[in-house]
C-alpha positions as CSV (number, residue, x, y, z in Angstrom):
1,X,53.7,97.6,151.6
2,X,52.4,94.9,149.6
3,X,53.2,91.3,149.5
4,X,55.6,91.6,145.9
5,X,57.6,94.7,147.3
6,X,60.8,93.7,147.1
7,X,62.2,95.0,150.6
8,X,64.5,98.0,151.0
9,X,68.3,97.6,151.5
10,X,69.8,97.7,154.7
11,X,72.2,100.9,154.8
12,X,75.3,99.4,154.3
13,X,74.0,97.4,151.8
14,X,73.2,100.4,149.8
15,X,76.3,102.2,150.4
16,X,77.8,99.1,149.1
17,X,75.5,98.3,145.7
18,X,76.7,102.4,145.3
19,X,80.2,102.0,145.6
20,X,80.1,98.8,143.3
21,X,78.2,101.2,140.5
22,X,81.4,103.9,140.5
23,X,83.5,103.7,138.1
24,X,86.7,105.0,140.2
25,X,88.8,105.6,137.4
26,X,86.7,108.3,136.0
27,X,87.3,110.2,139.0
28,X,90.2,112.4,140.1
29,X,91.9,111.1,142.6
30,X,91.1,114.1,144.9
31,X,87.4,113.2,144.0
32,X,88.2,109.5,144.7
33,X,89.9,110.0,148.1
34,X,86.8,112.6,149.1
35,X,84.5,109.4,148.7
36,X,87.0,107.4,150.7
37,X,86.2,110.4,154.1
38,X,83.0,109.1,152.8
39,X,83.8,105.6,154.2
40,X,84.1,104.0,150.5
41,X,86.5,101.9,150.8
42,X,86.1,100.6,147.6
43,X,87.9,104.0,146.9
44,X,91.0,104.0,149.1
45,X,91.5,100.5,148.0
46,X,91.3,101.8,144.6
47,X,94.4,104.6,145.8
48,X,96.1,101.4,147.1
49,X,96.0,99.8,144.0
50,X,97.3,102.7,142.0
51,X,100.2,104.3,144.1
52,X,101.3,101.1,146.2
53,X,104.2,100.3,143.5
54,X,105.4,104.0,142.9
55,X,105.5,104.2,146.6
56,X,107.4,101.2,146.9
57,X,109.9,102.5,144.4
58,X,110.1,105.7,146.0
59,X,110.6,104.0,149.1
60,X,113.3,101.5,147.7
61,X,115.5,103.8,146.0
62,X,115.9,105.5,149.7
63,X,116.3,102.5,151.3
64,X,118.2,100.1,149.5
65,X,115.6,97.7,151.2
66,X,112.6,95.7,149.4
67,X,111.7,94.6,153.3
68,X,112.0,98.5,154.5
69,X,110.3,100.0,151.2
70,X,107.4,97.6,151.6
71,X,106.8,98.8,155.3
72,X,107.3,102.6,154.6
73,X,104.8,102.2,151.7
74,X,102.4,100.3,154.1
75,X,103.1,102.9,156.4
76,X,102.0,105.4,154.2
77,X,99.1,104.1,153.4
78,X,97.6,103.5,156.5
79,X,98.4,107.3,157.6
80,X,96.4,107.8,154.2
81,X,93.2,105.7,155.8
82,X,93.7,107.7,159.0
83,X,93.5,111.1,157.8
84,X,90.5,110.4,154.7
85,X,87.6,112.0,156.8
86,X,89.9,115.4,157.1
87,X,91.3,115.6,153.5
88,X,90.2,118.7,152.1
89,X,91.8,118.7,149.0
90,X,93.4,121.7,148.8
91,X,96.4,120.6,147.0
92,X,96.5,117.6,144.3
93,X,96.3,114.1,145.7
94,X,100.0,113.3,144.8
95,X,101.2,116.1,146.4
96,X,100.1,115.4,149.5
97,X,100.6,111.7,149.1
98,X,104.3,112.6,148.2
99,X,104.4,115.0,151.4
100,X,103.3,112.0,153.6
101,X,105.9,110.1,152.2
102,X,108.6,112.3,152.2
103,X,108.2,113.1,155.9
104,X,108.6,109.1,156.4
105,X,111.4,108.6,154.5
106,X,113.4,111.6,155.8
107,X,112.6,110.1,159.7
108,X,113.7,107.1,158.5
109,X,116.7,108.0,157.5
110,X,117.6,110.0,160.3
111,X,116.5,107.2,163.0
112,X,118.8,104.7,160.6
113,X,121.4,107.4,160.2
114,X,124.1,106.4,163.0
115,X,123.5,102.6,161.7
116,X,124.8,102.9,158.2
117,X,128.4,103.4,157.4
118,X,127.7,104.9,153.9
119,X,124.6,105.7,152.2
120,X,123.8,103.0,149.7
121,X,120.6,103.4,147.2
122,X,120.4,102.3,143.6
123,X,118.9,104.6,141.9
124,X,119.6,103.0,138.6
125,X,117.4,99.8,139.8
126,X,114.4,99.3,137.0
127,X,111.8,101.1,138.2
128,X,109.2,99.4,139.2
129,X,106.5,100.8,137.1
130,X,107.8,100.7,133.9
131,X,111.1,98.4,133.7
132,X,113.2,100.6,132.6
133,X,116.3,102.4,134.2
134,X,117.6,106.0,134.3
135,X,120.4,105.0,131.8
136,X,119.6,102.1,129.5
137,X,122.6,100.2,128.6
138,X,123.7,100.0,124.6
139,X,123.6,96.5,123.8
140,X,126.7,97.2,121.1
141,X,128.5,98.7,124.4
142,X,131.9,96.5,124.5
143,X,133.3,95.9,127.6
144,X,135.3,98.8,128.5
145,X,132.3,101.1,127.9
146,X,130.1,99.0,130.3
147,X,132.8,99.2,133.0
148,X,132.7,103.3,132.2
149,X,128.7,103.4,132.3
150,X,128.6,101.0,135.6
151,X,131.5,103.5,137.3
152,X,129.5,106.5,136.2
153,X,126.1,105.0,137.6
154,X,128.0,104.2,140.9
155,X,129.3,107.7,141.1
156,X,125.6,109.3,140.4
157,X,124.4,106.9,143.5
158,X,127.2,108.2,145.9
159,X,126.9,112.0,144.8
160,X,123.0,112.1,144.9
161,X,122.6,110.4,148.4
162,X,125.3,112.7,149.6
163,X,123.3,115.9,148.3
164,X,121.6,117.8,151.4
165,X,118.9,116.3,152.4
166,X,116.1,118.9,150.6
167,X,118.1,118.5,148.0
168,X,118.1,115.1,147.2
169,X,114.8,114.6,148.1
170,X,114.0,117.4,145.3
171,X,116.4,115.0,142.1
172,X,114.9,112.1,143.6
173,X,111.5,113.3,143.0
174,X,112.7,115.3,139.8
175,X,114.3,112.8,138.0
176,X,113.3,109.4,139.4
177,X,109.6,110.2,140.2
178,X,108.4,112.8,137.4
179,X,107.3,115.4,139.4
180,X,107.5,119.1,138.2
181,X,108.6,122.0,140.3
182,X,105.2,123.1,140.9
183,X,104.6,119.4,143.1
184,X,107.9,119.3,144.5
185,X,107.9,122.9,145.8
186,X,103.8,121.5,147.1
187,X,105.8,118.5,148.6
188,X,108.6,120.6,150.5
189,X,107.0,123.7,151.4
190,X,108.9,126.0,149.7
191,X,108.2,128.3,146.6
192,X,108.5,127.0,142.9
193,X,111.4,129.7,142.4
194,X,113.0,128.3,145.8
195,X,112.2,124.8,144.3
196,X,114.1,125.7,141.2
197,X,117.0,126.7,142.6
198,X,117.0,124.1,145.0
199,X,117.6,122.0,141.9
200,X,119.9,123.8,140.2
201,X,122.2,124.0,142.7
202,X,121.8,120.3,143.0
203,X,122.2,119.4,139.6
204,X,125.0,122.2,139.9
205,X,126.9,119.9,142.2
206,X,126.4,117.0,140.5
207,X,127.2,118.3,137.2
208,X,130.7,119.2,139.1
209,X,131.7,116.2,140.8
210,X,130.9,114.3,137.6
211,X,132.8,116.6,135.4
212,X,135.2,113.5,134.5
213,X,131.7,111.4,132.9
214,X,130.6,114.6,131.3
């Protein structure tokens, strides 16, 4: 090798000039998270990044708990980084990012379940991601009609949480997360006609025990 070779890269070096070159956002996730097995973490940081606050939201509206939400989603996350090198993408990213975080959430609320007199979550809290809520308030609204909306929100937060516990899972990620049945019925296990009449019966109830709002 000659005196003006410039010398070659040690190996982590070059795996990190490469990952500073990808443009992450280009990728699927699927794609992205295979590069994190890769030991890119330039890539699951990028997964951080992009989920963290809809897995905090998630998280919150089953929790009732900024401290709790924050440590599911952490939690979440780092089962994430533990399983990258055997992700085989065999179902979309959020699926199984959902299915992770499902699992948590429903073992945290039965390890919490003999320490809560009532199940509390607001699930007409802005969401996180875009600021907005379920049910936007009408700012000509006089006062009788807000005390009607804020009853009726109250009511949708006690019937939803006392929904069986695949089915509330299935509205919360319905309604509040934007999943289709195709990813819930990924998320659950179940088939996309068992997913859809998991929700109707759901929406079923509710639509019932709100008769008086309808």
């Amino acid at each position: 090798m000659s005196s003006n070779s410039a010398p070659n890269p040690a190996p982590g070096a070059r795996l990190r000039m490469a990952n500073a070159a990808v443009a992450y956002d280009s990728l699927t996730d699927a794609e992205v998270m295979l590069r994190a097995g890769t030991g890119d973490d330039g890539a699951f940081n990028f997964l951080v990044e992009k989920y963290r606050r809809p897995m905090v939201s998630f998280m919150y509206r089953m929790t009732h708990s900024q401290h709790i939400a924050e440590e599911l989603a952490q939690e979440v996350f780092l089962r994430v980084y533990r399983s990258r090198a055997s992700y085989a993408a065999e179902a979309k990213f959020t699926t199984w990012l959902y299915r992770i975080a499902t699992n948590l959430a429903v073992n945290h609320a039965r390890d919490t379940r003999n320490e809560r007199t009532a199940p509390t979550v607001n699930l007409d809290e802005p969401d996180s991601e875009t600021g907005t809520t379920p049910d936007v308030a009408d700012a000509t609204m006089n006062v009788e009609e807000r005390m009607l909306r804020e009853e009726r929100m109250a009511a949708i937060r006690q019937h939803v949480m006392e929904l069986p516990e695949r089915q509330r899972m299935a509205v919360l990620m319905h309604k509040y997360q934007g999943m289709d049945y195709k990813q819930i019925a990924e998320v659950l296990k179940l088939s996309e006609s068992a997913t859809k009449s998991l929700l109707f019966r759901a929406y079923e109830t509710l639509r019932q025990k709100l008769q008086k709002f309808i």
